[in-house]
LOSE-642462 format. One line per field, with one value per residue (C-alpha): residue in three letters; x negated, y, z. Coordinates in steps of 0.05 Angstrom, whole numbers, plus 5000, padded with zeros to 4 digits. Each point is the difference from the previous one (the first is absolute). Example, Ala and Ser with C-alpha at 12.3 -4.5 7.8 and 13.67 -1.06 7.14 Angstrom:
! residues 2
r <- c(Ala|Ser) $
u <- c(4754|4973) $
v <- c(4910|5069) $
w <- c(5156|4987) $
//
This chain:
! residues 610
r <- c(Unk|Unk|Unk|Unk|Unk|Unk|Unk|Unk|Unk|Unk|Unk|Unk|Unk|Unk|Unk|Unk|Unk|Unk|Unk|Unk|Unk|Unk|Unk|Unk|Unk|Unk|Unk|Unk|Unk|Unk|Unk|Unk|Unk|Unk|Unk|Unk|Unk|Unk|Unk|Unk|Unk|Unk|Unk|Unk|Unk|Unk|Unk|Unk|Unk|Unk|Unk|Unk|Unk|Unk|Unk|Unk|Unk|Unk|Unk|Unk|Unk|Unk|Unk|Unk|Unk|Unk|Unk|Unk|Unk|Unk|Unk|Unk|Unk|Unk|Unk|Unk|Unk|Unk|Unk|Unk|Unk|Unk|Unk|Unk|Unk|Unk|Unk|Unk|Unk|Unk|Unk|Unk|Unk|Unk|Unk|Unk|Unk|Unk|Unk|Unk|Unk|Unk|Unk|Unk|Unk|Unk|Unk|Unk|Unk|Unk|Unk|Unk|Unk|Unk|Unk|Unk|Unk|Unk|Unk|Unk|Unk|Unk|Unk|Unk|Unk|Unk|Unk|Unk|Unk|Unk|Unk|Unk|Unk|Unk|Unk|Unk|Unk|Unk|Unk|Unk|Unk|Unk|Unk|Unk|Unk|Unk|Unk|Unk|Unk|Unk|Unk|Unk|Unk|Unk|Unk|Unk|Unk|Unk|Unk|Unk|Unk|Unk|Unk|Unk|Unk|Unk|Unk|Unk|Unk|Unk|Unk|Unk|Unk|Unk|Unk|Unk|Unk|Unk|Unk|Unk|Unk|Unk|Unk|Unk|Unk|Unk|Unk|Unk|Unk|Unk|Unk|Unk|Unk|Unk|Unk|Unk|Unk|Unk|Unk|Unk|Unk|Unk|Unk|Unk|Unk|Unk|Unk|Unk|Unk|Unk|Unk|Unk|Unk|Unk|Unk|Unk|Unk|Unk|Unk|Unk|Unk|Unk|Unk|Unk|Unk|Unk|Unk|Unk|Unk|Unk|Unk|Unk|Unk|Unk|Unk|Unk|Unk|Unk|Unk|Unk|Unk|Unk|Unk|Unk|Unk|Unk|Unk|Unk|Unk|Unk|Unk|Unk|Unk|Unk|Unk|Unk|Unk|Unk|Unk|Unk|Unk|Unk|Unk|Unk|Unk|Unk|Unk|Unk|Unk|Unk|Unk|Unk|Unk|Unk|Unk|Unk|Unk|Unk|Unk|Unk|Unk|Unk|Unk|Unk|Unk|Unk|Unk|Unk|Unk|Unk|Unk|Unk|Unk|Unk|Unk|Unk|Unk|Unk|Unk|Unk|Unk|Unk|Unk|Unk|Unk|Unk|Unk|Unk|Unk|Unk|Unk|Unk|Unk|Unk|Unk|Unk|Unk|Unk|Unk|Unk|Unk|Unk|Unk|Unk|Unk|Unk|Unk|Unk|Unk|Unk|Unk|Unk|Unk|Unk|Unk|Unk|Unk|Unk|Unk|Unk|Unk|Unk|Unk|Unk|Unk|Unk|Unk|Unk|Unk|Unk|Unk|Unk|Unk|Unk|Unk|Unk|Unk|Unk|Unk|Unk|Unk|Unk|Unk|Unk|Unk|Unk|Unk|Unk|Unk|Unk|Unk|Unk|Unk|Unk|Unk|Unk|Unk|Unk|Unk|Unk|Unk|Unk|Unk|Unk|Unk|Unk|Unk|Unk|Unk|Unk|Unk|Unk|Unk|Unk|Unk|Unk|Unk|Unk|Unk|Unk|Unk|Unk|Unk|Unk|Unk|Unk|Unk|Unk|Unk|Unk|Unk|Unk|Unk|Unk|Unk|Unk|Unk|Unk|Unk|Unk|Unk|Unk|Unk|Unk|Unk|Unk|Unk|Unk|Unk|Unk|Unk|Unk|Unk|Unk|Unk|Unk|Unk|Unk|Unk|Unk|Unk|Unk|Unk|Unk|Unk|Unk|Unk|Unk|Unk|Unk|Unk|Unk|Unk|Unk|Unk|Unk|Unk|Unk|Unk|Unk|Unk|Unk|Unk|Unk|Unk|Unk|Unk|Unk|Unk|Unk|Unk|Unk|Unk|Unk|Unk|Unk|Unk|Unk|Unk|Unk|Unk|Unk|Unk|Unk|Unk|Unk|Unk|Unk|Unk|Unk|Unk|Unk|Unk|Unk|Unk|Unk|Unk|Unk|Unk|Unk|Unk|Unk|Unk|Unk|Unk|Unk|Unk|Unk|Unk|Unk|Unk|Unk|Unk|Unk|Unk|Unk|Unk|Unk|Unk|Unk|Unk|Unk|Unk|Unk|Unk|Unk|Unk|Unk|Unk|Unk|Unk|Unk|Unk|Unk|Unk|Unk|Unk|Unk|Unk|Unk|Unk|Unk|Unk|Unk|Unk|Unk|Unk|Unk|Unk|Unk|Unk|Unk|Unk|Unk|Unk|Unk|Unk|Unk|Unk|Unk|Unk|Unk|Unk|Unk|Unk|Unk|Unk|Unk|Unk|Unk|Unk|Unk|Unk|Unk|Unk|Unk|Unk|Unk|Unk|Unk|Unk|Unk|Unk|Unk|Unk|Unk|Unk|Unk|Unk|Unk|Unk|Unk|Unk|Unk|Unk|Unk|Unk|Unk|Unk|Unk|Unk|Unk|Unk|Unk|Unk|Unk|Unk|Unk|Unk|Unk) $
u <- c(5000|4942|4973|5060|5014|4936|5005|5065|4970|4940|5050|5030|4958|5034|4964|5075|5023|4955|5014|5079|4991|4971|5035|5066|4981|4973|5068|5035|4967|4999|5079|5013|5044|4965|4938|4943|4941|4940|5024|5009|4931|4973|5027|4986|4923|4993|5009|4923|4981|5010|4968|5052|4996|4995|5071|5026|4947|5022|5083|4976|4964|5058|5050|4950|4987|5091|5008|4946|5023|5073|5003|4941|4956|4943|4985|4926|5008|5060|4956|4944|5045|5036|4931|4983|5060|4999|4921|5011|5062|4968|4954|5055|5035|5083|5013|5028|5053|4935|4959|5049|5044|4933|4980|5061|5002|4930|5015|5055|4957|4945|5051|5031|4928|4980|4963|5032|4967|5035|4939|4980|5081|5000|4939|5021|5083|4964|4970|5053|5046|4941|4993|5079|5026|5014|5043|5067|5025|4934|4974|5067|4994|4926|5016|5058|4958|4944|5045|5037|4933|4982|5070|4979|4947|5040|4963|5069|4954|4957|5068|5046|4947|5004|5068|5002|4950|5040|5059|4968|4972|5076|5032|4942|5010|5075|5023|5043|5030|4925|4994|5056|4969|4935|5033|5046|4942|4965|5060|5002|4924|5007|5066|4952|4956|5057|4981|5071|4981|4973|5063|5062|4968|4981|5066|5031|4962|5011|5074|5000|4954|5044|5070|4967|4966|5037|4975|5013|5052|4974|4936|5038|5035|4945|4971|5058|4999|4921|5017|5062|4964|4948|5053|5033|4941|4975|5068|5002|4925|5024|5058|5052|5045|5071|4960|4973|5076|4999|4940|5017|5061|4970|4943|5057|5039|4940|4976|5076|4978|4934|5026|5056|4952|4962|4931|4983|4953|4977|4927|5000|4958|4953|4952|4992|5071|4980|5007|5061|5006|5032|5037|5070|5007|4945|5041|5065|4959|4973|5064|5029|4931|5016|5067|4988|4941|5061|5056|4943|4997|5065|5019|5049|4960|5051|4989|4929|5000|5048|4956|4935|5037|5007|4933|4974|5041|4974|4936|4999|5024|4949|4938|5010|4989|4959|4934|4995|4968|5057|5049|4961|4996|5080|5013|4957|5030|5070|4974|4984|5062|5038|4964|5013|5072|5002|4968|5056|5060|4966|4981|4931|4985|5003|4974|4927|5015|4997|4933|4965|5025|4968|4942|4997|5008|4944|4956|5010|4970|4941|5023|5070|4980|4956|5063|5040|4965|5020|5077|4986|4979|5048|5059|4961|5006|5074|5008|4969|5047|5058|4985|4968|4923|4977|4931|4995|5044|4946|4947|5037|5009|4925|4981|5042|4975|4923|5016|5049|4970|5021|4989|5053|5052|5005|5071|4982|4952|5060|5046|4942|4981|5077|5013|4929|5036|5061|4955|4960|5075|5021|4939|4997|4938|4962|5002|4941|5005|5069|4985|4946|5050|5047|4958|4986|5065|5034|5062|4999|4936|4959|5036|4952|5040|5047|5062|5068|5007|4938|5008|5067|4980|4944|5055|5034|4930|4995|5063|5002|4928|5034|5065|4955|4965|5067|4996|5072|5003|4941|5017|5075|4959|4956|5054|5043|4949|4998|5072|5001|4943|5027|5081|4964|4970|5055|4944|5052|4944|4977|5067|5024|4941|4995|5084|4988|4944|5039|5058|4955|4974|5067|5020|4946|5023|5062|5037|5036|5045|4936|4963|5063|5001|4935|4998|5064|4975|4932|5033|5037|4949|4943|5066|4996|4931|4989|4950|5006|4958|5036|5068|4969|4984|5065|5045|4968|5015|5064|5010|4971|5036|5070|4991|4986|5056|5055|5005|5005|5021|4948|4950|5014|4996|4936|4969|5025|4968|4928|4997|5014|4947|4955|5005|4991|4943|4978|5002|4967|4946|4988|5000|4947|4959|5006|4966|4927|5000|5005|4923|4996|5005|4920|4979|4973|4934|4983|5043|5059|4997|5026|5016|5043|5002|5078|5020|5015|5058|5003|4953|5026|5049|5077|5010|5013|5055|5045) $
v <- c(5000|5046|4990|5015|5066|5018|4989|5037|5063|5001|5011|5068|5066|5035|4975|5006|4954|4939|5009|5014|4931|4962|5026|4988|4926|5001|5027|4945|4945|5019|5007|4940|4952|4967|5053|4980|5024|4973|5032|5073|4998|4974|5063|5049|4970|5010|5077|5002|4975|5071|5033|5051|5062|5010|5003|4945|4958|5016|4992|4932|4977|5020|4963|4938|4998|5010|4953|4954|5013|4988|4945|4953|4971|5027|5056|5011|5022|5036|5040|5005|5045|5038|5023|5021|5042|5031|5019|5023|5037|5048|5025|5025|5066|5003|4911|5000|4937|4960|5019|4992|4940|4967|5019|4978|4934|4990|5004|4958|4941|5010|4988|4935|4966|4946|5021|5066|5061|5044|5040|5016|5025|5051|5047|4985|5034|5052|5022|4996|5040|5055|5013|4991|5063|5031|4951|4986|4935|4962|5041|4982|4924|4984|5026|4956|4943|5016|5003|4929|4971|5023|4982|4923|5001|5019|5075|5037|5060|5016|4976|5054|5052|4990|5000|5070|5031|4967|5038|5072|4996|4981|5065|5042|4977|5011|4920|4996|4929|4966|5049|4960|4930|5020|5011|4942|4951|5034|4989|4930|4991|5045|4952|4935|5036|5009|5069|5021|5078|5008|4957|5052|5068|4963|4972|5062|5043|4938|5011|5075|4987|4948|5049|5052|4970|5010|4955|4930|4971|4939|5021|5032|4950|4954|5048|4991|4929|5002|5049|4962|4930|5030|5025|4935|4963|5049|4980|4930|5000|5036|4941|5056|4959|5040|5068|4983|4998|5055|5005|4924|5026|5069|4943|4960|5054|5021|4942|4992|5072|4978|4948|5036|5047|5001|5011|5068|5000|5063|5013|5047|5063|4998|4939|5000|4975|4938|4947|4949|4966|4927|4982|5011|4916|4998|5062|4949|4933|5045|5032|4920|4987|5061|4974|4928|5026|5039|4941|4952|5046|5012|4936|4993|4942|4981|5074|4988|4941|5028|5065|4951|4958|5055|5026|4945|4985|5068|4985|4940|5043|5054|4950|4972|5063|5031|4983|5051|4976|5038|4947|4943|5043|5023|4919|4979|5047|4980|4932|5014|5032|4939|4951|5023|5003|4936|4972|5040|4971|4933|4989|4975|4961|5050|5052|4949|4991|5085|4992|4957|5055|5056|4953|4994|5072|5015|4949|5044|5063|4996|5071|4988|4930|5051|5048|4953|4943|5018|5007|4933|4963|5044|4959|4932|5014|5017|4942|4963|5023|4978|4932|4991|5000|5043|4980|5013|5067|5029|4977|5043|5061|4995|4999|5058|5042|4976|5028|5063|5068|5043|5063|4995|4944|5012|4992|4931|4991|5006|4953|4951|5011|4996|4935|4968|5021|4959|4940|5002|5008|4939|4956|5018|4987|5068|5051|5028|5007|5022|5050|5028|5017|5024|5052|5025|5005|5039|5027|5039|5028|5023|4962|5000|5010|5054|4942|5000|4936|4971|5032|4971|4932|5005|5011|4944|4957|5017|4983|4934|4988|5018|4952|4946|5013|5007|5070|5014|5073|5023|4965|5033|5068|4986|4987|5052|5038|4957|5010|5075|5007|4958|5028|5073|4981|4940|4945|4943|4940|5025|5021|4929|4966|5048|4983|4922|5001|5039|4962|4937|5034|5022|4927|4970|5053|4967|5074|4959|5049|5050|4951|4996|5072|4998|4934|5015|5070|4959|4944|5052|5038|4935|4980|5075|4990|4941|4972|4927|4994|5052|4962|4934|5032|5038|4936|4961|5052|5009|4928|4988|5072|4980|4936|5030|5048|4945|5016|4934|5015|5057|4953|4942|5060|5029|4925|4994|5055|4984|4934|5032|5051|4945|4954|5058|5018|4926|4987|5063|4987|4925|5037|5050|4954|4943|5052|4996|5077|4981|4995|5067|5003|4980|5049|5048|5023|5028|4999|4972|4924|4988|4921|4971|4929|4971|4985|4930|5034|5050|5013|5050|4978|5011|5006|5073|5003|4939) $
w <- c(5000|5020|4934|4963|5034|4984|4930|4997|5043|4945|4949|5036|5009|5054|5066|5037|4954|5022|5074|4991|4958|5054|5055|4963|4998|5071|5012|4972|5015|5086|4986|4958|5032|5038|4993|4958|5049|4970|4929|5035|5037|4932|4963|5059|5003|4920|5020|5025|4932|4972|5051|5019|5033|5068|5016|4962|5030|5067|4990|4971|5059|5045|4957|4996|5065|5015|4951|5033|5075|4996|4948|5010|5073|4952|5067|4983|4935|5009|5051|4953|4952|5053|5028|4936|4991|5059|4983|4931|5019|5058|4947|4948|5028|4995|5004|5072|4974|4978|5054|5060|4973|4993|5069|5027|4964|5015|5076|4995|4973|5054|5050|4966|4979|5056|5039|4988|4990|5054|5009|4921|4992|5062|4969|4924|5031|5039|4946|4957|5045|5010|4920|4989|5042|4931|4977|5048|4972|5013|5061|5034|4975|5022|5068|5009|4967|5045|5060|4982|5003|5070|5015|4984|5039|5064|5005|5005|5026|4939|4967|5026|4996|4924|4989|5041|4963|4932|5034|5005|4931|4973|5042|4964|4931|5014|4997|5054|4985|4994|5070|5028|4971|5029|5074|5003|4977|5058|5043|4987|5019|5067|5012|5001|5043|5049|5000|5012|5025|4935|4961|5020|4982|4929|4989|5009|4962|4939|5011|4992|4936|4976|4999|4981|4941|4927|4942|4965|5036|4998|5036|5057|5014|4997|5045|5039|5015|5014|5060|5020|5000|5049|5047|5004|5017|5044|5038|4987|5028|5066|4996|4998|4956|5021|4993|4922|4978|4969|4964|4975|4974|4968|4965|4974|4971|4968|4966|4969|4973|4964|4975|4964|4964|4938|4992|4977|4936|5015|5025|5070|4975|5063|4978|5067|5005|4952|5064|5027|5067|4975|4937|5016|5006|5053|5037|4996|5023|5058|5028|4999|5039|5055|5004|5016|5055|5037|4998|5018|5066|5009|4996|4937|4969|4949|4970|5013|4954|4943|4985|4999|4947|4960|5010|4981|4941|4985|5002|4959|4948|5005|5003|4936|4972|5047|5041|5051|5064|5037|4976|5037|5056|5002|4992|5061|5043|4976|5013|5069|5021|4963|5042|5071|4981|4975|5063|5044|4958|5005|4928|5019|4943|4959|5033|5002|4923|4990|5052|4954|4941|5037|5003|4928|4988|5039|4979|4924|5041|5039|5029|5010|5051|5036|5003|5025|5039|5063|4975|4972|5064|5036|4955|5017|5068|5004|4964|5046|5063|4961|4979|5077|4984|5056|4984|4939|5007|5046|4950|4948|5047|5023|4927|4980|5060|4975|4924|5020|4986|5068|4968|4943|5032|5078|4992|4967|5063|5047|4954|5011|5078|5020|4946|5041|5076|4977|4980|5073|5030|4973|5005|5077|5010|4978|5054|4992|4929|5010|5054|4953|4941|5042|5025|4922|4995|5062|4981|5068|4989|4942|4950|4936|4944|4995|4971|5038|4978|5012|5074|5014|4976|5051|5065|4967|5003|5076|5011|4966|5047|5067|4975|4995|5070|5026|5028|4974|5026|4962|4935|4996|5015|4935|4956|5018|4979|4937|4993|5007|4952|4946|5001|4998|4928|4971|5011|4997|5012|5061|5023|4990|5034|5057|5014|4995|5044|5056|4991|5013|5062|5027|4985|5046|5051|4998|4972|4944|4983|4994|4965|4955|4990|4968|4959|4967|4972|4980|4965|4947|4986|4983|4965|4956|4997|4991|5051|5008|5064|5035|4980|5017|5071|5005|4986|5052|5045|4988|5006|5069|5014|4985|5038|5058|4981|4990|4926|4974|4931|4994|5022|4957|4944|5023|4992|4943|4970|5042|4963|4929|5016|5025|4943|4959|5029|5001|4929|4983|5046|4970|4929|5020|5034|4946|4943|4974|5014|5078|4999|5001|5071|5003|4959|5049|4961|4932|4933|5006|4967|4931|5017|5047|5022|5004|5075|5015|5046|5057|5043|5045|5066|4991|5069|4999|4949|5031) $
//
C-alpha cells in the first residue's frame, strides 16, 4: 500500500496534495469497520518519506502516536512518536493543539505503562500548564488532568490546590461554568477529606454560581446535578437520610430535565467553556446510583433493588458502546449496594454469585481491586455472619481493616470496626478484642466519624453487648438511644432491630405486654423492608409471647410463620453454601481468585437459623 501511495503522490505537484492523500486513507482505513490499523499507521509512516515540514512532521507524530496509543498494546512506540511531537511542536510558534494534545496524551500513557511513569507525566503537565496560560481551553484541561492524577495517587492536597488555582484562572478569563466545574471537583476532593468546614462555604458559593449562570442548557443543568450529587452524599455520608429528601428529590427532577433536552450544536464562545462533567447517560446511571445508597439506608430495599435493575440494565447498554473506566466503577458500586440487600432479604446465593462478579470485574482493573478491596472483603465478611462462619467472617473483616485506606473511607472504617464488634459479640469469647473496638468506636465519646448512622448503629452495638451480659438496664438505655437516633432520620433497619431486641428484653423481664409493644411494631416494618432475620427473630417472639399471653390462635399463627421463615432461610442457606463461589470465604490475601473448587456440601452450622 505504502508503495502505491507513493506512486500516486509522485504523479501530483502540489505537496498538500500527497499528505491530504495519505491522510484520507489513514482516515479510512482507522474507521473501516472493524478499523484497519496496521494500513493507517502504514499510510501515516509513508508521510516521513517526503520529508515534510516541520509542522506536518509534528501533527503526524501526534496522530501516530493517538493512533498507536488507543488502538494497539504497541506502548513504546506509541511513546516514541508522542515525545517527538511534543519536541518538535515547542519549537514552532502559534501550534498550542499539537503541542498540548500531545502533552496531554503523552502524560496519559506514562501513567498507564507498567511500571508507570507517574513521575515523567507530573513535570511534562507542569510544564504544559506553565506555557498554556494563553490558551483557556487547554490551560483549563491540563490542570484538571494534572489534578486527576494527584487525585489517584491519594494526594487530595496538591489535588485541591490545583483545582483552586484552575478556578481563579476560569473567574479571570470570565468562564464562570468551567469556574463552577473547577469548585465542585474541588468540593468533591475536600468532601473525601472529611474536611467539612471547608465543604459548606464551597457548596454555597457553587449554588449561587450555578443560578446565576446563563448558557447551554444542557451544561447548567449538568452543572446542576454535579452540585446536587455532592450535597446528597455529603448527607448520606453524615447518615442524614430523612434530611437529604429534598435534595434527592431536586436531583430527580433534574435528571427527568436532561434527559428531555437536545443537545445544542452550537459551540460556547468562551473556549474556555469547551468542557462537560458526564455524558448525560452517566448523569442518569449516577442519580439511580445516589438513589439506591439512600433507600439502602433508609431501609426500603425493594426500591433499593428496582433502581439497581435499571442501573444496571443501563449500563449494559452503555458498555457496548462505550469503554469508560467510570462504567466499571458505577457497576461495582451498584454491585455492592445489591449485595448487602440481597444478604438482608435472605437471597444469599445470589448475593455470593454478584461477589464472585465484583471479583471478576476487578480482576479486569488492577486499580479498581485496589479501590475496592476492602469493600470486597467487607461483602465476604457479611457473608460470612449470615451463613454462620464466624471464623471466617472475622478473617474477612481483619482483611478489609488490613487493605482500607483511613484517610479516604473512615466511614468504611466504622462499617468494618462495628460489623468485627458483632462477630466478637457472638463468638463470646473475645473480650479483649471486643473491649478494644469498642473503645474506637464510643458513641458517647469522641465518636470518629461524623455519620448519624454509623453513630446510632454503635448504641445499638452496646446494647446488643450488655443484652448478652445480661445487664438489661443498660442495654434498653443503648437502644433507646438507637431508637431515637434512627426515627429522627427514617433509618427503618435499625429502627426494626433496635424494637425486636427490646421487645426480647422486656420478654425475659417478664413485661409481655411491653415486650409485645415492641415486637409487633418490629415485625411490620422487617415485613416493609424486608429483613428476614429480623422476621425470623420477631416470629419466635411473638410465638413464645402469645403463649405466655393465652393467645392460642395468634401463637399457632406466629409458628406458623417462624417455620416458613426458617425453611426459607434453610434452603437458601444450603444453596449458598452448596456453590463453588463459597470458597471465597478463604480468600483473605491478594487478588481475588479466578477458580473455584465445587463444594461437596455445606460447611457452615445451621444451628443459628432453626
Amino acid at each position: 500500500m505504502v508503495v502505491v501511495i507513493g506512486k500516486m503522490a509522485s504523479n501530483v505537484e502540489a505537496p498538500e496534495s500527497w499528505y491530504l492523500a495519505l491522510l484520507g486513507f489513514a482516515e479510512h482505513f482507522r474507521t473501516s469497520s472493524p478499523p484497519k490499523i496496521r494500513l493507517c499507521v502504514h499510510c501515516l509512516q509513508a508521510v516521513f518519506q517526503f520529508k515534510p515540514p516541520q509542522r506536518v512532521e509534528a501533527r503526524t507524530h501526534l496522530q501516530l502516536g493517538s493512533v498507536l496509543y488507543h488502538h494497539t498494546k504497541n506502548s513504546e512506540l506509541a511513546r516514541s512518536h508522542l515525545e517527538k511531537a511534543w519536541f518538535i511542536s515547542q519549537q514552532i510558534p502559534q501550534f498550542e493543539d499539537v503541542k498540548f494534545e500531545a502533552a496531554s496524551l503523552l502524560s496519559e500513557l506514562y501513567c498507564q505503562q507498567v511500571p508507570n511513569l507517574v513521575d515523567s507525566a507530573k513535570p511534562l503537565l507542569r510544564k504544559a500548564i506553565q506555557i498554556s496560560q494563553q490558551t483557556p481551553y487547554w490551560h483549563c484541561r491540563l490542570l484538571f488532568q494534572l489534578a486527576q492524577l494527584h487525585t489517584l495517587e491519594k494526594d487530595l492536597v496538591s489535588a485541591c490546590d490545583l483545582l483552586g488555582v484552575g478556578a481563579e484562572y476560569a473567574r479571570v478569563v470570565g468562564s464562570e461554568y468551567t469556574r463552577a466545574l473547577f469548585l465542585l471537583s474541588k468540593g468533591m476532593l475536600l468532601l473525601m477529606e472529611r474536611k467539612l468546614g471547608e465543604v459548606h462555604p464551597l457548596l454555597t458559593l457553587c449554588g449561587t454560581i450555578v443560578e446565576n449562570w446563563q448558557g447551554n442548557p444542557i451544561q447548567k443543568e449538568s452543572l446542576r446535578v454535579f452540585f446536587l450529587v455532592l450535597q446528597v452524599t455529603h448527607y448520606l455520608d453524615a447518615g442524614q437520610v430523612k434530611s437529604v429528601k429534598p435534595c434527592l428529590k431536586q436531583l430527580q427532577q433534574c435528571i427527568q430535565t436532561i434527559s428531555t433536552l437536545h443537545d445544542d450544536e452550537i459551540l460556547p464562545s468562551n473556549p474556555a467553556d469547551l468542557f462537560h462533567w458526564l455524558p448525560k447517560e452517566h448523569m442518569c446511571v449516577l442519580v439511580y446510583l445516589v438513589t439506591v445508597m439512600h433507600s439502602m439506608q433508609a431501609g426500603y430495599l425493594e426500591k433499593a433493588q428496582k433502581y439497581t435493575d435499571k442501573a444496571l440494565m443501563q449500563l449494559e447498554k452503555l458498555k457496548m458502546l462505550d469503554s469508560s473506566p467510570i462504567l466499571s466503577t458505577f457497576q461495582v458500586i451498584l454491585l455492592e449496594h445489591i449485595i448487602m440487600c440481597r444478604l438482608v432479604t435472605g437471597h444469599k446465593a445470589t448475593a455470593l454469585q454478584e461477589i464472585s462478579q465484583v471479583c471478576q470485574l476487578c480482576q479486569q482493573s488492577p486499580r479498581l481491586f485496589t479501590n475496592h478491596a476492602a469493600q470486597l472483603h467487607t461483602l465476604l465478611g457479611l457473608y460470612c455472619i449470615s451463613v454462620n462462619c464466624m471464623d471466617n467472617a472475622e478473617a474477612q473483616f481483619t482483611a478489609a481493616l488490613r487493605v482500607s485506606d483511613l484517610t479516604t473511607h473512615q466511614e468504611l472504617w466504622a462499617f468494618i470496626v462495628t460489623n468485627l464488634a458483632s462477630v466478637y459479640i457472638r463468638e463470646g469469647n473475645r473480650h479483649q478484642e471486643l473491649y478494644s473496638l469498642l473503645e474506637r468506636i464510643n458513641p458517647d465519646h469522641n465518636f470518629p466519624v461524623s455519620s448519624h448512622c454509623l453513630r446510632a448503629a454503635a448504641f445499638y452495638i452496646r446494647g446488643l453487648l450488655s443484652f448478652f451480659q445480661g445487664r438489661y438496664n443498660e442495654a434498653k438505655r443503648f437502644l433507646r438511644e438507637t431508637l431515637k437516633m434512627s426515627n429522627a432520620e427514617d433509618l427503618n433497619r435499625l429502627t426494626a432491630c433496635s424494637l425486636v431486641l427490646l421487645g426480647h428484653i422486656f420478654y425475659v423481664l417478664g413485661n409481655h405486654r411491653e415486650s409485645n409493644n415492641m415486637v409487633v411494631p418490629a415485625m411490620q416494618l422487617a415485613s416493609k423492608i424486608p429483613d428476614m432475620s429480623v422476621q425470623l427473630w420477631s416470629s419466635a417472639l411473638l410465638k413464645d409471647l402469645n403463649k405466655a399471653l393465652g393467645n392460642t390462635i395468634d401463637a399457632h399463627e406466629a409458628a406458623q410463620m417462624h417455620q416458613n421463615f426458617s425453611q426459607q432461610l434453610l434452603q437458601d442457606h444450603i444453596a449458598a453454601c452448596s456453590l463453588p463461589e463459597h470458597n471465597l470465604i478463604s480468600w483473605t490475601d491478594g487478588p481475588p481468585p479466578g477458580q473455584f473448587q465445587a463444594q461437596n456440601g455445606p460447611t457452615s452450622s445451621l444451628a443459628s437459623l432453626l
